[in-house]
ZAKOLNU-894648 format. One record per residue (C-alpha): residue number from 1; residue in three letters; chain; x, y, z. Coordinates in steps of 0.05 Angstrom, whole numbers, plus 5000, padded with zeros to 4 digits. Each point is the difference from the previous one (the first is absolute). Layout:
# residues N
@seq = NUM; type = ALA; mol = A; c1 = X; c2 = Y; c3 = Z
...
This chain:
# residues 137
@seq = 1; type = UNK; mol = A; c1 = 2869; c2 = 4205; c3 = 9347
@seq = 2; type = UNK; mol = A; c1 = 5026; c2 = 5061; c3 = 4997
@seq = 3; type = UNK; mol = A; c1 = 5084; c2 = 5010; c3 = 4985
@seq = 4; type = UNK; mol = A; c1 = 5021; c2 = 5064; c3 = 4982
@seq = 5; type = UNK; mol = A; c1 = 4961; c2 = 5047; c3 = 5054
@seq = 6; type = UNK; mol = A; c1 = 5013; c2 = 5080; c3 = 5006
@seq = 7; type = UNK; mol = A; c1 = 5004; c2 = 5022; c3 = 5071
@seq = 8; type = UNK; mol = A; c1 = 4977; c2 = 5081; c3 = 4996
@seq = 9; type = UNK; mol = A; c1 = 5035; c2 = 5032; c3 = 5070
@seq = 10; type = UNK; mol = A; c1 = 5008; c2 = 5075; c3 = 5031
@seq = 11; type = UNK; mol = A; c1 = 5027; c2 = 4974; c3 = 5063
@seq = 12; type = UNK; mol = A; c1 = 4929; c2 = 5008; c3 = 5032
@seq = 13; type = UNK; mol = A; c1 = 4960; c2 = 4954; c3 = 5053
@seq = 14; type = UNK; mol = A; c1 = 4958; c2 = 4983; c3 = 4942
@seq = 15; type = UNK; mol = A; c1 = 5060; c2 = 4981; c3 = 4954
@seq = 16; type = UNK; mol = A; c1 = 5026; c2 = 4957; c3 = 5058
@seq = 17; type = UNK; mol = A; c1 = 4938; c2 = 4966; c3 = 5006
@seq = 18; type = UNK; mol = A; c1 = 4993; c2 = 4986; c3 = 4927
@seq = 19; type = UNK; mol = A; c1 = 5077; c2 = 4974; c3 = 5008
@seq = 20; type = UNK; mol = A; c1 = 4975; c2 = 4942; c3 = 5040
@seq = 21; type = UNK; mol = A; c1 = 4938; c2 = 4986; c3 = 4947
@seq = 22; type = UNK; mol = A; c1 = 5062; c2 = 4999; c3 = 4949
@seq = 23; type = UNK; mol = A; c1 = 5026; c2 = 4941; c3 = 5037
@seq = 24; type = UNK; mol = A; c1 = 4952; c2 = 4961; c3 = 5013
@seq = 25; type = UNK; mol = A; c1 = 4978; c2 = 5002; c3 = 4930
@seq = 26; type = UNK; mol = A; c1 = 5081; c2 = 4988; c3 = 4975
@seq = 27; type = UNK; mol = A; c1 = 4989; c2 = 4936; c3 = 5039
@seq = 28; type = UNK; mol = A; c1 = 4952; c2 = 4974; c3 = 4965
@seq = 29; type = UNK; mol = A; c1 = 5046; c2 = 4992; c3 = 4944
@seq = 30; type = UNK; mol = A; c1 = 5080; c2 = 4986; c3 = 5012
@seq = 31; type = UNK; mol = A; c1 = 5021; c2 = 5028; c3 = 4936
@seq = 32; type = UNK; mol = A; c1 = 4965; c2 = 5066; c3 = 5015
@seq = 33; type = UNK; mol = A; c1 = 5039; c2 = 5062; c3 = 4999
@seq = 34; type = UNK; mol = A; c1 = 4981; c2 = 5061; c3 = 5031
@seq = 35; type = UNK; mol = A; c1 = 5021; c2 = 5071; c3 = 4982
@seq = 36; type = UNK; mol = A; c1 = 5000; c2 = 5052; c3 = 5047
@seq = 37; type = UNK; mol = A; c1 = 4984; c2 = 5067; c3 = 4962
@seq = 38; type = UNK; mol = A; c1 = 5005; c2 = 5066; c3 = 5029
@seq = 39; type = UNK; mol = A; c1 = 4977; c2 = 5068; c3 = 4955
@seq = 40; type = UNK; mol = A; c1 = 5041; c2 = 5057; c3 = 5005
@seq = 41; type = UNK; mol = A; c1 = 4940; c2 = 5055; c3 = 4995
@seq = 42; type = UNK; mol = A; c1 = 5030; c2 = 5056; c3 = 4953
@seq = 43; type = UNK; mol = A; c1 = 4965; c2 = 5056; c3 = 5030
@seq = 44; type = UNK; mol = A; c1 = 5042; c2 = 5059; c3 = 5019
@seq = 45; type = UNK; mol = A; c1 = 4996; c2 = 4978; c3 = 5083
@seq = 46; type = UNK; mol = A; c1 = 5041; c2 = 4942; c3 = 4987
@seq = 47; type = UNK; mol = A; c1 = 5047; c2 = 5039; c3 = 4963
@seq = 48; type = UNK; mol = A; c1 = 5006; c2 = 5049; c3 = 5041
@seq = 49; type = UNK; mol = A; c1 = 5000; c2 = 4961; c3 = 5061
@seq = 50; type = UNK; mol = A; c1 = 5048; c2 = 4955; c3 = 4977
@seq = 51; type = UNK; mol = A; c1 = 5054; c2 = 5045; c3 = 4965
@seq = 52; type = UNK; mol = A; c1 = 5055; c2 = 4947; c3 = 5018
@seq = 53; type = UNK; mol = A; c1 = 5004; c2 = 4943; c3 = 4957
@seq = 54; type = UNK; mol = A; c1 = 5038; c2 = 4954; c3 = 5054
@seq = 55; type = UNK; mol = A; c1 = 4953; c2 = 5022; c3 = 5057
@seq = 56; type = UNK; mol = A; c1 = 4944; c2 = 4990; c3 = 4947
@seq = 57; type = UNK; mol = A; c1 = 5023; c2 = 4927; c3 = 4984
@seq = 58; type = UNK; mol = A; c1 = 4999; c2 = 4979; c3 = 5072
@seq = 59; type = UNK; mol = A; c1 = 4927; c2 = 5034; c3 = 5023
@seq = 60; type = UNK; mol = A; c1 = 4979; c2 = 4950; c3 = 4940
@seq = 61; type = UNK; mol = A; c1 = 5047; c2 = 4936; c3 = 5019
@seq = 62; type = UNK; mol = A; c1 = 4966; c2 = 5020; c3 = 5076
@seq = 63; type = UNK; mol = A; c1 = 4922; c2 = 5001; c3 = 4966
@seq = 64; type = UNK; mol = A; c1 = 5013; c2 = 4924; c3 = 4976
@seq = 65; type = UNK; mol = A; c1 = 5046; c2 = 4984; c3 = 5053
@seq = 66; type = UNK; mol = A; c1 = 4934; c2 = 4959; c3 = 5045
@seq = 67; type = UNK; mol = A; c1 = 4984; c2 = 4969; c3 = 4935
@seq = 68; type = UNK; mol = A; c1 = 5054; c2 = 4976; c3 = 4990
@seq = 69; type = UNK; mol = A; c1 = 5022; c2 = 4973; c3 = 5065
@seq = 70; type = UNK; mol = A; c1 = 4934; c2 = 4964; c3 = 5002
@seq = 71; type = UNK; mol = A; c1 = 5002; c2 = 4963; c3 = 4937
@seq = 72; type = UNK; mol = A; c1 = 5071; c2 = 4981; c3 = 5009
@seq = 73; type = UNK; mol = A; c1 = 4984; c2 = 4969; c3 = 5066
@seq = 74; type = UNK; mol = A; c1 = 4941; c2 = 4961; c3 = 4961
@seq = 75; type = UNK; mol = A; c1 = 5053; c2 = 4969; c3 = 4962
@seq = 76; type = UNK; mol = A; c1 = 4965; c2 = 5042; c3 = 4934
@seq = 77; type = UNK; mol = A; c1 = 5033; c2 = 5014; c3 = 4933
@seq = 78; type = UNK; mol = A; c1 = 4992; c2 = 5076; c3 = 4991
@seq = 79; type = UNK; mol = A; c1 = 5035; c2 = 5059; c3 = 4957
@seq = 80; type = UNK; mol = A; c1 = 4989; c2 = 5077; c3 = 5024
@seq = 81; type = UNK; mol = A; c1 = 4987; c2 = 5045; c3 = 4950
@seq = 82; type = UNK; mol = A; c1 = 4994; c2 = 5078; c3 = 4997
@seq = 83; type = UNK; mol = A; c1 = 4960; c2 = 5039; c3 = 4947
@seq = 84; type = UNK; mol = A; c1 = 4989; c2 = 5069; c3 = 4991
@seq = 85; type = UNK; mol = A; c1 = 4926; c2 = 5033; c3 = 4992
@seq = 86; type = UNK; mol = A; c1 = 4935; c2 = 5012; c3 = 5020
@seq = 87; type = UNK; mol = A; c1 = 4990; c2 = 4930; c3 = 5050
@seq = 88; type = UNK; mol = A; c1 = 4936; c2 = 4976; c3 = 4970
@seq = 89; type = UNK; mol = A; c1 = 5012; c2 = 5009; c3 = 4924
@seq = 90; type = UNK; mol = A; c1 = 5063; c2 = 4974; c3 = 5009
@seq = 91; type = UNK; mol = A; c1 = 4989; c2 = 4940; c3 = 5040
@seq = 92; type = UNK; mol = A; c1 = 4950; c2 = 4989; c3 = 4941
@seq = 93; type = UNK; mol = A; c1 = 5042; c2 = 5003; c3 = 4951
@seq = 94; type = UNK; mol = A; c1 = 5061; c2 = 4960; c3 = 5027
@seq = 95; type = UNK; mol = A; c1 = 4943; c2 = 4934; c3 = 5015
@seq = 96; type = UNK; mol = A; c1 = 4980; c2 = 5019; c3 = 4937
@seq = 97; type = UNK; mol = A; c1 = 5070; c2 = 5000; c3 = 4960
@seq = 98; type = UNK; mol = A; c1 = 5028; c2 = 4937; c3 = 5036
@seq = 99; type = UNK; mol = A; c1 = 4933; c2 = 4959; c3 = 5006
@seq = 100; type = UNK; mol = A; c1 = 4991; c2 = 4984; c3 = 5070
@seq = 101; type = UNK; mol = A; c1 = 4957; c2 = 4948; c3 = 5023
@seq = 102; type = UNK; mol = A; c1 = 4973; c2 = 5041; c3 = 5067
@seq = 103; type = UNK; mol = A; c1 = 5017; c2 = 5062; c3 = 5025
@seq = 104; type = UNK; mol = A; c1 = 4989; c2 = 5018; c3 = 5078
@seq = 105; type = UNK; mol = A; c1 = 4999; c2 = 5061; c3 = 5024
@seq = 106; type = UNK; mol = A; c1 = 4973; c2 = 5032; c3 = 5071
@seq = 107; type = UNK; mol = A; c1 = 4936; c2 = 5033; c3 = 4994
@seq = 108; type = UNK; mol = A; c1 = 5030; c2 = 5076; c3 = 5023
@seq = 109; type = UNK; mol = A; c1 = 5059; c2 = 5031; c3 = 5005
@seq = 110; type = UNK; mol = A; c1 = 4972; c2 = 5068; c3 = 5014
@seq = 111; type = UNK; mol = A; c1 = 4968; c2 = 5044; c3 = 5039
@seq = 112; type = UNK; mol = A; c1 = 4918; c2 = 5003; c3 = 4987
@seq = 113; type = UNK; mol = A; c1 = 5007; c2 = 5069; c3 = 4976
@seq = 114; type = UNK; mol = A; c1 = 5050; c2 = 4980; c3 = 4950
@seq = 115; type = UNK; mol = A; c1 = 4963; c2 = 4939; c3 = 4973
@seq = 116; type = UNK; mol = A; c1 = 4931; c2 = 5046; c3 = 4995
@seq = 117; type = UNK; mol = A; c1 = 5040; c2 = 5038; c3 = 4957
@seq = 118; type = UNK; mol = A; c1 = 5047; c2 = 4962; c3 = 4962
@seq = 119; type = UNK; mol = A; c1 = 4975; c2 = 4943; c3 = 5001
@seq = 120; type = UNK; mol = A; c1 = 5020; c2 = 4928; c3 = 5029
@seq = 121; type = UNK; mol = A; c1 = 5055; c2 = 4967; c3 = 4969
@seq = 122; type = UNK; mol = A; c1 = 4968; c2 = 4927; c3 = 5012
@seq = 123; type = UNK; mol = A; c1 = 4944; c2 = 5032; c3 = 4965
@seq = 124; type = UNK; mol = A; c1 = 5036; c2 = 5016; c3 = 4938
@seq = 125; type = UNK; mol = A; c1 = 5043; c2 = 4932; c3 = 4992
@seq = 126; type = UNK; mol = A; c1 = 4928; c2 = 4956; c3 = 5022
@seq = 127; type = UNK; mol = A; c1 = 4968; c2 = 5036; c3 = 4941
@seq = 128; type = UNK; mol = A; c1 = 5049; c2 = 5004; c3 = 4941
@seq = 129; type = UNK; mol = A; c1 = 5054; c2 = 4931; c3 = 5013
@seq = 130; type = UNK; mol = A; c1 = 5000; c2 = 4947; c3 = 4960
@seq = 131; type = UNK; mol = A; c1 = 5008; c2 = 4947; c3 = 5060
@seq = 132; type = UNK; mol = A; c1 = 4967; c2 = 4982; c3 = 5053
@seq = 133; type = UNK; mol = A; c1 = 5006; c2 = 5059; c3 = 5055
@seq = 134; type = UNK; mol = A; c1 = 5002; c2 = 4973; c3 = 5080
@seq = 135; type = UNK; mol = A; c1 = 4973; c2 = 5065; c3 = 5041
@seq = 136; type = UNK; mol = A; c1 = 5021; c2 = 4996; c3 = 5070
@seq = 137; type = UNK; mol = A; c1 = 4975; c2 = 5037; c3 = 5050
């Protein structure tokens, strides 16, 4: 089954819910590892918004905080990881890189508006990863 297995988060309902999908799939295998990824959006608002690199770091460490706290209660091997980009392209690229097995990911983040416009990040990583990609709504 599936071992190494990309958990995509924002800190949002949806991520939360496709925290607990996370887990139940981790244990279906107990070697599986789970890494908690959260993307660090370059665009100017988060820069601008988040001038302070210590107040920065925690708002992130608070984002993956739930996640966390949920698989460590599961009794689930995990690692957190931070990357910097635009979240679907990068989320992409990092399954891509390190060859995860599955990647699972909430199915929105935003707001309608935002998705009709950008785009849905689920979207993006469902169409162009190399794994298997777990959709949660």
């Amino acid at each position: 089954m599936f071992k190494k297995i990309l958990l995509a988060t924002d800190g949002s309902e949806h991520a939360l819910r496709a925290t607990d999908k996370a887990i139940e799939v981790a244990n279906c295998n107990k070697q599986a590892v789970v890494h908690i990824v959260y993307v660090i959006d370059d665009a100017k608002s988060d820069v601008l918004s988040n001038w302070n690199t210590i107040g920065a770091k925690e708002k992130r460490l608070e984002k993956v905080k739930p996640a966390e706290d949920k698989l460590k209660a599961a009794g689930i091997n995990y690692e957190i990881e931070f990357l910097q980009g635009e979240p679907g392209p990068t989320i992409v690229k990092h399954a891509n890189d390190n060859q995860f097995d599955v990647v699972v990911v909430g199915s929105r983040g935003r707001n309608r508006f935002q998705e009709l416009v950008l785009g849905s990040v689920s979207h993006k990583v469902a169409k162009r990863a190399n794994c298997a990609v777990l959709i949660i709504k």
